[in-house]
Predicted model as a PDB file, atoms N, CA, C, CB and O in Angstrom, pLDDT in the B-factor column:
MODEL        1                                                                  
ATOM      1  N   UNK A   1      10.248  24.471   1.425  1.00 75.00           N  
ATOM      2  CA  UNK A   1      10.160  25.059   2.713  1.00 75.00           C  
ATOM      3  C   UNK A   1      10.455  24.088   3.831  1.00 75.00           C  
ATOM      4  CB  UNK A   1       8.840  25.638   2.890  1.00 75.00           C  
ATOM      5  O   UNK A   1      11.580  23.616   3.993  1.00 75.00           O  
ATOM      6  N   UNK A   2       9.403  23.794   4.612  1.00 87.00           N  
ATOM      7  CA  UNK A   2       9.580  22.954   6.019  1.00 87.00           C  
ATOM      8  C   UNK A   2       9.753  22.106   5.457  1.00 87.00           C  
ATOM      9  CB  UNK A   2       8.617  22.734   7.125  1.00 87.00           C  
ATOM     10  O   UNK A   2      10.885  21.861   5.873  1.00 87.00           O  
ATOM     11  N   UNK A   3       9.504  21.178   4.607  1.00 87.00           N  
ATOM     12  CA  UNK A   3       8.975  19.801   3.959  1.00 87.00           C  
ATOM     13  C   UNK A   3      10.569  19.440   3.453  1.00 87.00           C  
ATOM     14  CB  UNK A   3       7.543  19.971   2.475  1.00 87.00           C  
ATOM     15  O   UNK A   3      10.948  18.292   3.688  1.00 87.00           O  
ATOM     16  N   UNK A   4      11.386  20.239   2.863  1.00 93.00           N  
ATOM     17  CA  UNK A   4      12.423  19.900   2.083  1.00 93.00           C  
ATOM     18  C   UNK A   4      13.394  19.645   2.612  1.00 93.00           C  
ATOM     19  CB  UNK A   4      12.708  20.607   1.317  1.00 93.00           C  
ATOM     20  O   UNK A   4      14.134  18.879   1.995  1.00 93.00           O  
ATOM     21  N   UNK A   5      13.862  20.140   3.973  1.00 94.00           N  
ATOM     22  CA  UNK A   5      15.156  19.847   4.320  1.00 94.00           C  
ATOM     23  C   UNK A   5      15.213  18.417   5.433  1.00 94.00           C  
ATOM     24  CB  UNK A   5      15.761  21.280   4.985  1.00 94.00           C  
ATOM     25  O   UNK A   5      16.247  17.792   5.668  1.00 94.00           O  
ATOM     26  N   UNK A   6      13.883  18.111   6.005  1.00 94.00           N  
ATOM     27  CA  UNK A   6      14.049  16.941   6.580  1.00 94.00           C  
ATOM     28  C   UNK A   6      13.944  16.095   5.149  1.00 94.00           C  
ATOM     29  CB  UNK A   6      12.940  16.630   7.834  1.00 94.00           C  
ATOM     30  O   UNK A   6      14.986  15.440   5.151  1.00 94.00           O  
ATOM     31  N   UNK A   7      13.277  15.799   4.026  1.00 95.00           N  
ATOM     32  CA  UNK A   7      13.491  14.930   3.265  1.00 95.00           C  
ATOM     33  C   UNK A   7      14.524  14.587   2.993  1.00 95.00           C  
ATOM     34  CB  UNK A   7      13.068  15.047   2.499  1.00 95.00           C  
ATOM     35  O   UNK A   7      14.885  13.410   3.009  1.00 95.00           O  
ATOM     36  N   UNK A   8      15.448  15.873   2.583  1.00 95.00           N  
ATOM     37  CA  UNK A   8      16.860  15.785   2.103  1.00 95.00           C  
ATOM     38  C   UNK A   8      17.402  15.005   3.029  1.00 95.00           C  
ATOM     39  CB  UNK A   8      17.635  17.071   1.943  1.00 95.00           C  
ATOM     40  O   UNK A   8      17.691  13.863   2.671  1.00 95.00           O  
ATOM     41  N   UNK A   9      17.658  15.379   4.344  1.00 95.00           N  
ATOM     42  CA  UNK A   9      18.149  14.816   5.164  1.00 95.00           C  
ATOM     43  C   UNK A   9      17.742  12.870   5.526  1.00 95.00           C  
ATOM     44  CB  UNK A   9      17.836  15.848   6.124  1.00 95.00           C  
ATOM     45  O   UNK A   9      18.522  11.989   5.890  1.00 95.00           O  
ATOM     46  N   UNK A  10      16.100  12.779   5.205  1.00 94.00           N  
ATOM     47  CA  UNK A  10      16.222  11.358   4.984  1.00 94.00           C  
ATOM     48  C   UNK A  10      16.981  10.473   4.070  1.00 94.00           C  
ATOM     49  CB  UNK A  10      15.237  11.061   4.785  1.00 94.00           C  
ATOM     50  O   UNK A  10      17.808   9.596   4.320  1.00 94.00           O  
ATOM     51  N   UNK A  11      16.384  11.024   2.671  1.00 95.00           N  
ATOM     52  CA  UNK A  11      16.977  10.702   1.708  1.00 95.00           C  
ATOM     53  C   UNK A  11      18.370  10.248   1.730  1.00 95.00           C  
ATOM     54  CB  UNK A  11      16.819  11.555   1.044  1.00 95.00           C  
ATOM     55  O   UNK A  11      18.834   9.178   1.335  1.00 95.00           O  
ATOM     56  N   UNK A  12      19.044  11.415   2.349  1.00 96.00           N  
ATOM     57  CA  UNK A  12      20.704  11.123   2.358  1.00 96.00           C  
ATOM     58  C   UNK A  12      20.643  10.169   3.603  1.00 96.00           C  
ATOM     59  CB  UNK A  12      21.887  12.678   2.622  1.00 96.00           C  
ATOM     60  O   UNK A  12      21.849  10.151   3.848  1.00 96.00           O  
ATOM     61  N   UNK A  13      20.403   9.827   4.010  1.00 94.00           N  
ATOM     62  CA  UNK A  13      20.171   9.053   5.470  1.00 94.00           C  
ATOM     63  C   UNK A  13      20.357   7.685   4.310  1.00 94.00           C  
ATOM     64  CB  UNK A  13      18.250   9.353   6.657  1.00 94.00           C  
ATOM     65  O   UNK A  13      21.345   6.983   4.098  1.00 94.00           O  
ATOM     66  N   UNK A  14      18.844   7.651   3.629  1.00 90.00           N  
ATOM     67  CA  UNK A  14      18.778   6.494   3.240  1.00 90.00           C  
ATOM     68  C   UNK A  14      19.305   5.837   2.127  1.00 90.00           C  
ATOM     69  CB  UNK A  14      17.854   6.355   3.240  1.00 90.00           C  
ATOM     70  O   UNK A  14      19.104   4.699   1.705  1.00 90.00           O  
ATOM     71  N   UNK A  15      20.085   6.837   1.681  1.00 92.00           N  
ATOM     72  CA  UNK A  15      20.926   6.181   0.121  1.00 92.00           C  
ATOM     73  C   UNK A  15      22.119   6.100   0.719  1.00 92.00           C  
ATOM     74  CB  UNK A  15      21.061   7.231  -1.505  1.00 92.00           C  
ATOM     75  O   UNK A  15      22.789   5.287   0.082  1.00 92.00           O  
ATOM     76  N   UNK A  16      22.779   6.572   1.706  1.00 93.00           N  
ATOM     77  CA  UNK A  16      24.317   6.260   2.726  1.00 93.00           C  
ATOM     78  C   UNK A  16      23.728   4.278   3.219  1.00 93.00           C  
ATOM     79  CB  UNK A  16      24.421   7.948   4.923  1.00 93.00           C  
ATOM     80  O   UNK A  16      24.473   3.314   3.047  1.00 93.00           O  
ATOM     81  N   UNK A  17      22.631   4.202   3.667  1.00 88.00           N  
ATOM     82  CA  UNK A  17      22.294   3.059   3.766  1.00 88.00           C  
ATOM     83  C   UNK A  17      21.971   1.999   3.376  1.00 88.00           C  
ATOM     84  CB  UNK A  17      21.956   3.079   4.041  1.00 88.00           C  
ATOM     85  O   UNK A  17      21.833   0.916   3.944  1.00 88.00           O  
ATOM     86  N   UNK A  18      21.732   2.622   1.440  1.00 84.00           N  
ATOM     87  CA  UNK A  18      21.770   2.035   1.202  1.00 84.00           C  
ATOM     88  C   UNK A  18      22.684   1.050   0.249  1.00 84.00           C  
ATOM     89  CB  UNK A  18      21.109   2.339   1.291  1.00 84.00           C  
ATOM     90  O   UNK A  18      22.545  -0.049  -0.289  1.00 84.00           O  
ATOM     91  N   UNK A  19      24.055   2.429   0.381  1.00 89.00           N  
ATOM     92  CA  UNK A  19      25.602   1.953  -0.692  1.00 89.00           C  
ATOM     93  C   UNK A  19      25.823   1.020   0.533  1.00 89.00           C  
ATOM     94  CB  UNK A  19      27.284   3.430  -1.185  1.00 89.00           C  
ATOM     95  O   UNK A  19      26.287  -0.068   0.190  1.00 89.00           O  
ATOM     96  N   UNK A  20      25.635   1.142   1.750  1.00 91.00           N  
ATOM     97  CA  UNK A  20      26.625  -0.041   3.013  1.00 91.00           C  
ATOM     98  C   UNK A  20      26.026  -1.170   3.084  1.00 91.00           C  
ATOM     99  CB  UNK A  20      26.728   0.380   4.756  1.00 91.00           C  
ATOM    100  O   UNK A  20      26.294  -2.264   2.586  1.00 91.00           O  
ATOM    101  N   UNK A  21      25.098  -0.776   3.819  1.00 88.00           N  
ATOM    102  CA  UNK A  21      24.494  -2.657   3.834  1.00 88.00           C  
ATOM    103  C   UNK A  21      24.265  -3.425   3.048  1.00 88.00           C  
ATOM    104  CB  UNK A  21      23.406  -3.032   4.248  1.00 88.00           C  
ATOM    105  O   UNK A  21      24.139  -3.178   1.849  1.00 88.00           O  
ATOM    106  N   UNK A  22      24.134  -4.853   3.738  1.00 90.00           N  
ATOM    107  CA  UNK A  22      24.169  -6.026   2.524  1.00 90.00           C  
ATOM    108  C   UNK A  22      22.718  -6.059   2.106  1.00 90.00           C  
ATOM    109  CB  UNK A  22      24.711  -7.710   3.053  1.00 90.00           C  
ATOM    110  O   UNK A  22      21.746  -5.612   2.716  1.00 90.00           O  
ATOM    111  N   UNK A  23      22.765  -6.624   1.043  1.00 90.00           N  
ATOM    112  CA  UNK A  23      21.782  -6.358  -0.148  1.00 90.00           C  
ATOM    113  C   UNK A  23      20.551  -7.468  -0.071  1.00 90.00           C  
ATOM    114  CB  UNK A  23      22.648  -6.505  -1.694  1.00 90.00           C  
ATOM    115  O   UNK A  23      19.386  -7.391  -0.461  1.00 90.00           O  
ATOM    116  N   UNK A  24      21.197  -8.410   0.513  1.00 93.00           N  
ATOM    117  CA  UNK A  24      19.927  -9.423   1.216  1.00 93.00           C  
ATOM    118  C   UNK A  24      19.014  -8.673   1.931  1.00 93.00           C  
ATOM    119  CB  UNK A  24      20.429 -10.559   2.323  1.00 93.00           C  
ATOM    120  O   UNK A  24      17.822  -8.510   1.670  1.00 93.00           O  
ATOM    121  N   UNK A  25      19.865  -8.082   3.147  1.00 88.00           N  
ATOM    122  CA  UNK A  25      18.802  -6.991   4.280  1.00 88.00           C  
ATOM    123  C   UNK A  25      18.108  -6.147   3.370  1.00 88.00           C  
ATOM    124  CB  UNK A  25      19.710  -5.804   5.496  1.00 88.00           C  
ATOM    125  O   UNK A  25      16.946  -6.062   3.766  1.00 88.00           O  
ATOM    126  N   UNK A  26      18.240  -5.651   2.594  1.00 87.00           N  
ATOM    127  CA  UNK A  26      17.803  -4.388   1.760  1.00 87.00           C  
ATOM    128  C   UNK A  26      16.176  -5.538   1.081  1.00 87.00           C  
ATOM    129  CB  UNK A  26      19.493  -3.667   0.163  1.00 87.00           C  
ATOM    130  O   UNK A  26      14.987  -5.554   1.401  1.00 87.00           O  
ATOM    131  N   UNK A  27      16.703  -6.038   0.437  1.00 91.00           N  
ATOM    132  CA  UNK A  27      15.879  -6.948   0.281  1.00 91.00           C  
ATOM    133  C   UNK A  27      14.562  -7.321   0.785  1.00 91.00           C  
ATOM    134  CB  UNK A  27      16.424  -7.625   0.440  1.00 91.00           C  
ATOM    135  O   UNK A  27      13.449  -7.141   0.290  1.00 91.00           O  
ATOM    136  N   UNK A  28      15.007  -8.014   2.138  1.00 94.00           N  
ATOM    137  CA  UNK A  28      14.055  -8.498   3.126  1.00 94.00           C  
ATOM    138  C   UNK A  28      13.533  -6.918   3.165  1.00 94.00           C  
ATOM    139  CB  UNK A  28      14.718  -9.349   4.689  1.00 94.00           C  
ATOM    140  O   UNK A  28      12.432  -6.575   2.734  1.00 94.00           O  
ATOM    141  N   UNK A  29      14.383  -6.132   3.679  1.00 90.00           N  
ATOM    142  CA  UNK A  29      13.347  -4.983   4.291  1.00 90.00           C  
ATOM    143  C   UNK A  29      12.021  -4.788   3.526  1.00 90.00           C  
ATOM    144  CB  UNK A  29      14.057  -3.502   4.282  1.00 90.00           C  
ATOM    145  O   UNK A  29      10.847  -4.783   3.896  1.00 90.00           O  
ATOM    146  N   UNK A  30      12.763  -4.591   2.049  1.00 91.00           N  
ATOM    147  CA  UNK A  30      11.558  -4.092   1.122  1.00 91.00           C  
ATOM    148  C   UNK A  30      10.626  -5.266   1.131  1.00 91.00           C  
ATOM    149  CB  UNK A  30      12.007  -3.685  -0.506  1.00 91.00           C  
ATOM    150  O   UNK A  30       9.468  -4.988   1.442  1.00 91.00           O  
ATOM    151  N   UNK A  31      10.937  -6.756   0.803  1.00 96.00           N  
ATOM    152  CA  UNK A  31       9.650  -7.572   0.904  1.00 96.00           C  
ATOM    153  C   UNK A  31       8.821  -7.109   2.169  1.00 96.00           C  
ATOM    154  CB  UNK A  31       9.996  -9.186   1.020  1.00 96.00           C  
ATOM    155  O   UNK A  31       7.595  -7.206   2.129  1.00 96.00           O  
ATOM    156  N   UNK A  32       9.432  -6.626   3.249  1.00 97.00           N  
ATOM    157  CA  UNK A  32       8.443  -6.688   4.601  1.00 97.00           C  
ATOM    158  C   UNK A  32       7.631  -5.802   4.176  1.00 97.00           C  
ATOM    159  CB  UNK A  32       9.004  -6.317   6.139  1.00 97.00           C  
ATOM    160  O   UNK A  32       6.474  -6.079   3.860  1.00 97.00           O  
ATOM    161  N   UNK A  33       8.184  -4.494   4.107  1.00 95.00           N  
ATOM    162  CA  UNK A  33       7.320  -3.313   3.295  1.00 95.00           C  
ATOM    163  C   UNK A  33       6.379  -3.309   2.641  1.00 95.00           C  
ATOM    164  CB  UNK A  33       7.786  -2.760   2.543  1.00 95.00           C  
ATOM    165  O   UNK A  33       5.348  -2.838   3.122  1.00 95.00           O  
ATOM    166  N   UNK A  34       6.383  -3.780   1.431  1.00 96.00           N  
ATOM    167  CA  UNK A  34       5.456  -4.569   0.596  1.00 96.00           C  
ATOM    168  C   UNK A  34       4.392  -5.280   0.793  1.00 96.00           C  
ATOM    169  CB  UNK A  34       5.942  -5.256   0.119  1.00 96.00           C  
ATOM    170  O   UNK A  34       3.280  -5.141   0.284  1.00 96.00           O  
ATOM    171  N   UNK A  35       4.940  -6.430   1.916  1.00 95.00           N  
ATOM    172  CA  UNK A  35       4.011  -7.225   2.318  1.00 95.00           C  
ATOM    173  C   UNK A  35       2.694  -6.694   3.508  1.00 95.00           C  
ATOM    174  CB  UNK A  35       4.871  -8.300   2.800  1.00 95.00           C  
ATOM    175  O   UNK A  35       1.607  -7.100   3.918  1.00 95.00           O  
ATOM    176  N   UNK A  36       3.799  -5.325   3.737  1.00 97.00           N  
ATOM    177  CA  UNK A  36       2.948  -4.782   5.228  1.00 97.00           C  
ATOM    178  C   UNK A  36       1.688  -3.723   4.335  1.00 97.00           C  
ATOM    179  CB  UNK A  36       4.350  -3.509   6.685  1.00 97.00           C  
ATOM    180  O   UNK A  36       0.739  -3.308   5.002  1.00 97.00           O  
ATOM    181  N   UNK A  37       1.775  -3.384   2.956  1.00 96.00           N  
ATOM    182  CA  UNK A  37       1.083  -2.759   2.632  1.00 96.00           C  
ATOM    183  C   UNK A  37      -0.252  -3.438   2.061  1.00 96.00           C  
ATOM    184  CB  UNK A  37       1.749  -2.059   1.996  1.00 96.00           C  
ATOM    185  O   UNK A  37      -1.236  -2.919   1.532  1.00 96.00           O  
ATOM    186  N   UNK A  38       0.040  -4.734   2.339  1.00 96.00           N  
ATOM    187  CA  UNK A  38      -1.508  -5.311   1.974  1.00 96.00           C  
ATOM    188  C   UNK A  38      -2.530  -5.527   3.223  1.00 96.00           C  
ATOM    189  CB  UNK A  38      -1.370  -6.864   1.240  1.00 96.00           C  
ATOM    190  O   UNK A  38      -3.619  -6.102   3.236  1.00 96.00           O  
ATOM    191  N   UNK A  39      -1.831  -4.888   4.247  1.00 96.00           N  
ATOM    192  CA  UNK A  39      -2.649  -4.998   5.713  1.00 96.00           C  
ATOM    193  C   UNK A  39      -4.051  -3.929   5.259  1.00 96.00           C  
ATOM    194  CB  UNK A  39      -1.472  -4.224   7.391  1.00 96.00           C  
ATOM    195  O   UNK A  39      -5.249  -4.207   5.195  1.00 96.00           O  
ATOM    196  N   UNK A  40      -3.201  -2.412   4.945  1.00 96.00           N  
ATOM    197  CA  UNK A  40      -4.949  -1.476   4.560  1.00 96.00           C  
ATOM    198  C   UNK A  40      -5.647  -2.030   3.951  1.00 96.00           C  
ATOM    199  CB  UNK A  40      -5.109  -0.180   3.724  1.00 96.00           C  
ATOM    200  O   UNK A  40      -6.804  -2.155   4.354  1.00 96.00           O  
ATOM    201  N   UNK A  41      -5.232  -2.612   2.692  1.00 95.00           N  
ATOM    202  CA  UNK A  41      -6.076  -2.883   1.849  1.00 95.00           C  
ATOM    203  C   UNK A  41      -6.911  -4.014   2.214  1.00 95.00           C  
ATOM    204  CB  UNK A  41      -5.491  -3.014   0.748  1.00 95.00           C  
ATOM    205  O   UNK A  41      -8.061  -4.127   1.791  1.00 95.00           O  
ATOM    206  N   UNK A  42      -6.280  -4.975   3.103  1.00 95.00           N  
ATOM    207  CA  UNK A  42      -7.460  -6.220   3.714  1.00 95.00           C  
ATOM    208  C   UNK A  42      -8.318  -5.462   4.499  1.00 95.00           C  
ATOM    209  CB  UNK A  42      -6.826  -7.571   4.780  1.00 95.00           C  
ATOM    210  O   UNK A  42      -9.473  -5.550   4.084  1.00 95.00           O  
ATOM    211  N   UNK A  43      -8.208  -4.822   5.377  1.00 96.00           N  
ATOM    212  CA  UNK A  43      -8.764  -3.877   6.283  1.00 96.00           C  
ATOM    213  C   UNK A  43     -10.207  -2.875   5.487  1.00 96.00           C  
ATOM    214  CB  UNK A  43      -7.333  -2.863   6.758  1.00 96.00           C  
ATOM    215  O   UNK A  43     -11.268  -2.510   5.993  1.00 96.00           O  
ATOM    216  N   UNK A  44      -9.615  -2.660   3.976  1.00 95.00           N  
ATOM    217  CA  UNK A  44     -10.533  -1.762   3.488  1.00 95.00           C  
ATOM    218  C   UNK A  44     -11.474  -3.124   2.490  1.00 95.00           C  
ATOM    219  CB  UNK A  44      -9.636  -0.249   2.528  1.00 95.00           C  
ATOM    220  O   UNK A  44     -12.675  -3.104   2.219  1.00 95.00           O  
ATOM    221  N   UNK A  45     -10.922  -3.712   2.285  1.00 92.00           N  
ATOM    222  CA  UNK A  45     -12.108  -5.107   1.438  1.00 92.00           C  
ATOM    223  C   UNK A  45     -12.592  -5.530   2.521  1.00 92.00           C  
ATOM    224  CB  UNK A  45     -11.431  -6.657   0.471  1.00 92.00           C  
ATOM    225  O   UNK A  45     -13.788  -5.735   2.317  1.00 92.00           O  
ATOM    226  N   UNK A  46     -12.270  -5.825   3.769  1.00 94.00           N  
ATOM    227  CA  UNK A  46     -13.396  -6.352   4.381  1.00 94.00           C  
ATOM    228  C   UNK A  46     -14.425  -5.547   4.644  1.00 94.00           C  
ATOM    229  CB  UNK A  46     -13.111  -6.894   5.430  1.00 94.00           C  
ATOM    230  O   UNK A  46     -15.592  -5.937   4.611  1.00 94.00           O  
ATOM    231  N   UNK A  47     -13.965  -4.009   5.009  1.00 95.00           N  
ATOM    232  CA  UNK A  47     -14.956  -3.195   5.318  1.00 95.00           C  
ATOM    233  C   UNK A  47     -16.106  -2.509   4.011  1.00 95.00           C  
ATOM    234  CB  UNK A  47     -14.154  -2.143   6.051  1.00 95.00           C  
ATOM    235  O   UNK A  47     -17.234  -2.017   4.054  1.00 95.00           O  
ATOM    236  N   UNK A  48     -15.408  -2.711   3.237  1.00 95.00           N  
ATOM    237  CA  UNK A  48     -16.381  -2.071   1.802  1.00 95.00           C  
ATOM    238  C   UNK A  48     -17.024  -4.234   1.055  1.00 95.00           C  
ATOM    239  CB  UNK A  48     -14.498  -0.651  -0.075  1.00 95.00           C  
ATOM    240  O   UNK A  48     -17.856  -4.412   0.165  1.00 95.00           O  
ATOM    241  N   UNK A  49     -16.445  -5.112   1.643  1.00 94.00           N  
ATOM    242  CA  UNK A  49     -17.700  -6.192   1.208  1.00 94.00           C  
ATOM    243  C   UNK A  49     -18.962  -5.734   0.965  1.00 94.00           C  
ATOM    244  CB  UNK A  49     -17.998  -7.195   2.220  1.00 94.00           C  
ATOM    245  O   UNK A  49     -19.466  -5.749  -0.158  1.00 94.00           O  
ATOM    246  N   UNK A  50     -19.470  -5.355   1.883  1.00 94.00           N  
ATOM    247  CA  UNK A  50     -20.997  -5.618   2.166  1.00 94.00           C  
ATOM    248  C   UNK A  50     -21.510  -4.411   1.132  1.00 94.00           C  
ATOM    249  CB  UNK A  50     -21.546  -5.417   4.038  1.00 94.00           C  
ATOM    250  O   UNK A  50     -22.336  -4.659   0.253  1.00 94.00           O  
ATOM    251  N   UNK A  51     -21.020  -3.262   1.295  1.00 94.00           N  
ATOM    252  CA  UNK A  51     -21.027  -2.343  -0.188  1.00 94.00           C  
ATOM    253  C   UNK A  51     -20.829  -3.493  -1.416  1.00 94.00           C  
ATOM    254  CB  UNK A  51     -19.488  -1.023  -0.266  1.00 94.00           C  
ATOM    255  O   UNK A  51     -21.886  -3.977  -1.821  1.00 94.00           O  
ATOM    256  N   UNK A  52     -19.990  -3.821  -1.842  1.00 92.00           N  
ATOM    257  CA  UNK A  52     -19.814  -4.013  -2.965  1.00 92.00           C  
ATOM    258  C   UNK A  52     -20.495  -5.248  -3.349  1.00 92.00           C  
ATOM    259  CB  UNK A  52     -18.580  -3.940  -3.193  1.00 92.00           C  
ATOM    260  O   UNK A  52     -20.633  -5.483  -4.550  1.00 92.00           O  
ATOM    261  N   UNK A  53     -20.994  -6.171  -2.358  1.00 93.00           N  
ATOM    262  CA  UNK A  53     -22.039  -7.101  -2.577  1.00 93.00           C  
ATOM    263  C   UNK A  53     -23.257  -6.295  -3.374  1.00 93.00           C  
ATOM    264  CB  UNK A  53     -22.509  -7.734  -1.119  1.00 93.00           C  
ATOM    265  O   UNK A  53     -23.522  -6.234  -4.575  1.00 93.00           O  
ATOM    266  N   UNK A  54     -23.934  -5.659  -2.117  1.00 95.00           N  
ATOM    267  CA  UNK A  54     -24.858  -4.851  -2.337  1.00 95.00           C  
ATOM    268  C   UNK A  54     -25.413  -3.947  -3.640  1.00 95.00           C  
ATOM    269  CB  UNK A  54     -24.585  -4.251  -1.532  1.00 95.00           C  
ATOM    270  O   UNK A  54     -26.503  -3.823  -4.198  1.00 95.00           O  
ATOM    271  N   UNK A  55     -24.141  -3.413  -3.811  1.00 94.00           N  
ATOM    272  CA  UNK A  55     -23.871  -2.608  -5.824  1.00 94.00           C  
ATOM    273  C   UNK A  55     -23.500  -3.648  -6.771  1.00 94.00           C  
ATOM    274  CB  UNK A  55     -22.254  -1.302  -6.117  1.00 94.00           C  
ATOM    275  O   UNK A  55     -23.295  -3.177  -7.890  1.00 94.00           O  
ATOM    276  N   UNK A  56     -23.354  -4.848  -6.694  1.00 93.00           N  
ATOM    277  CA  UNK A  56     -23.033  -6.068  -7.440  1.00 93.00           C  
ATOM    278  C   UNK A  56     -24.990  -6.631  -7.675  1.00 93.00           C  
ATOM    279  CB  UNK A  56     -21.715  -7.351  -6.240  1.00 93.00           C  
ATOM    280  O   UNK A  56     -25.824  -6.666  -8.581  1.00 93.00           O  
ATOM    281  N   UNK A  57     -24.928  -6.839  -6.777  1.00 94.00           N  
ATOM    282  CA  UNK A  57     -26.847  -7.350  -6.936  1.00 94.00           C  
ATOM    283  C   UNK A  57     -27.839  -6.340  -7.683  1.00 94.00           C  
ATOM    284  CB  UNK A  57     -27.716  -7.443  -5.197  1.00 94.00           C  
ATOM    285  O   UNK A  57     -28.760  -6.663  -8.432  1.00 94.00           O  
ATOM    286  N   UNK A  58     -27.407  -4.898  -7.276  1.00 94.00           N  
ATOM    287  CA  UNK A  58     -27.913  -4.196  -7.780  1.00 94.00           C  
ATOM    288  C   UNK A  58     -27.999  -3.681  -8.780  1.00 94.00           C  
ATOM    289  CB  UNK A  58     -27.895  -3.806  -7.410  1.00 94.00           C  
ATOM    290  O   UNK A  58     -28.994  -3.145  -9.269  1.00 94.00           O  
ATOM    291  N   UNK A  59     -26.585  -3.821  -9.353  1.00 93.00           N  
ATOM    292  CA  UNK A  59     -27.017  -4.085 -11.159  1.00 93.00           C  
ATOM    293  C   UNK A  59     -26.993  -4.894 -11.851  1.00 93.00           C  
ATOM    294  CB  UNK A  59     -26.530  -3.598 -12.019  1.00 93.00           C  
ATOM    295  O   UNK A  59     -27.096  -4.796 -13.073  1.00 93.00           O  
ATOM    296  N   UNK A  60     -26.846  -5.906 -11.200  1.00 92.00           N  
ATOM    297  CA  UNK A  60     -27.441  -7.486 -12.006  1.00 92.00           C  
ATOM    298  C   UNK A  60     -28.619  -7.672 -11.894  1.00 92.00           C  
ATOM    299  CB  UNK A  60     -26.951  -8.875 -11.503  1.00 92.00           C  
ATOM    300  O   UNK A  60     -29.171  -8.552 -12.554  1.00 92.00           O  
ATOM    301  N   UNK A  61     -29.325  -6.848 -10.986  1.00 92.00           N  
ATOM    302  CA  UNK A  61     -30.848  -7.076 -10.823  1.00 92.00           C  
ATOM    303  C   UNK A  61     -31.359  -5.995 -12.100  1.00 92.00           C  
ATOM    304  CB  UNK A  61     -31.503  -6.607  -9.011  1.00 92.00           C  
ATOM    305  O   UNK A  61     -32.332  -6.394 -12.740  1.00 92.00           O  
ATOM    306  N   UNK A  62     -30.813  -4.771 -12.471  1.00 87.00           N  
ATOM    307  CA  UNK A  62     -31.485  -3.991 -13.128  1.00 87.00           C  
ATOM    308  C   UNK A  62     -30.776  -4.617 -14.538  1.00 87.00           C  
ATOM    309  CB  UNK A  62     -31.369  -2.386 -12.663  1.00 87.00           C  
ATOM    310  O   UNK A  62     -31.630  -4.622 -15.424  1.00 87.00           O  
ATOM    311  N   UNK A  63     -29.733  -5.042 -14.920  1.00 77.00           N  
ATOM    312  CA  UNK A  63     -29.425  -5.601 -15.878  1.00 77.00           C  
ATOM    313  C   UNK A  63     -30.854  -6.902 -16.615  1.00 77.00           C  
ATOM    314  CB  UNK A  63     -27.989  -6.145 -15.325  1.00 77.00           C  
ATOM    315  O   UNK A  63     -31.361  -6.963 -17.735  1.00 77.00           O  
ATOM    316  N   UNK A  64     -31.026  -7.559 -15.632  1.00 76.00           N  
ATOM    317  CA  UNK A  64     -32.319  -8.686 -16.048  1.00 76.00           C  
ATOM    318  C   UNK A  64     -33.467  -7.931 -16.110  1.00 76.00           C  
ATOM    319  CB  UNK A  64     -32.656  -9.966 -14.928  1.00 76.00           C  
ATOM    320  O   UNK A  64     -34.425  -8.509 -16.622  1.00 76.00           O  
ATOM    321  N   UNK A  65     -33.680  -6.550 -15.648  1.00 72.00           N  
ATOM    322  CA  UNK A  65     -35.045  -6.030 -15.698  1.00 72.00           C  
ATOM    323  C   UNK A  65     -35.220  -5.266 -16.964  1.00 72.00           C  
ATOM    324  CB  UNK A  65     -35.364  -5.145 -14.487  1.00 72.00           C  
ATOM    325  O   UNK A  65     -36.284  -4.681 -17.165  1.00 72.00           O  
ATOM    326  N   UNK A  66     -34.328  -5.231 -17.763  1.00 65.00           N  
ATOM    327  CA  UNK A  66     -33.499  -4.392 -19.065  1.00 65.00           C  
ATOM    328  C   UNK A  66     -34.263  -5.042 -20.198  1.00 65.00           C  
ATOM    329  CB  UNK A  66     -31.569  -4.691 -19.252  1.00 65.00           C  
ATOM    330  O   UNK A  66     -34.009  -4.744 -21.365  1.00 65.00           O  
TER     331      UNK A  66                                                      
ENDMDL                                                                          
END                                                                             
């Protein structure tokens, strides 16, 4: 439906872009990509630390009470 014809239209966008350009750029792009996707995930470990401290003690504490 709605969803399919802008994809198509990326898609072909992005495979025309990606038979032309040089293959270094293609490259870099994707390392940036890649690299930009470890931003959530720092974002979500810092924010779930204090959780996962917290559930870490907590069954090492019931583990010794075992």
């Amino acid at each position: 439906g709605k969803v399919v014809r802008p994809f198509l239209v990326v898609y072909s966008f992005v495979s025309i872009l990606g038979a032309t350009v040089d293959l270094g750029l293609l490259w870099d792009i994707a390392d940036t990509f890649n690299g930009l996707m470890a931003i959530p995930n720092l974002i979500a470990l810092v924010g779930l630390s204090g959780v996962v401290v917290r559930e870490t003690k907590r069954h090492f504490s019931e583990k010794v009470n075992k």
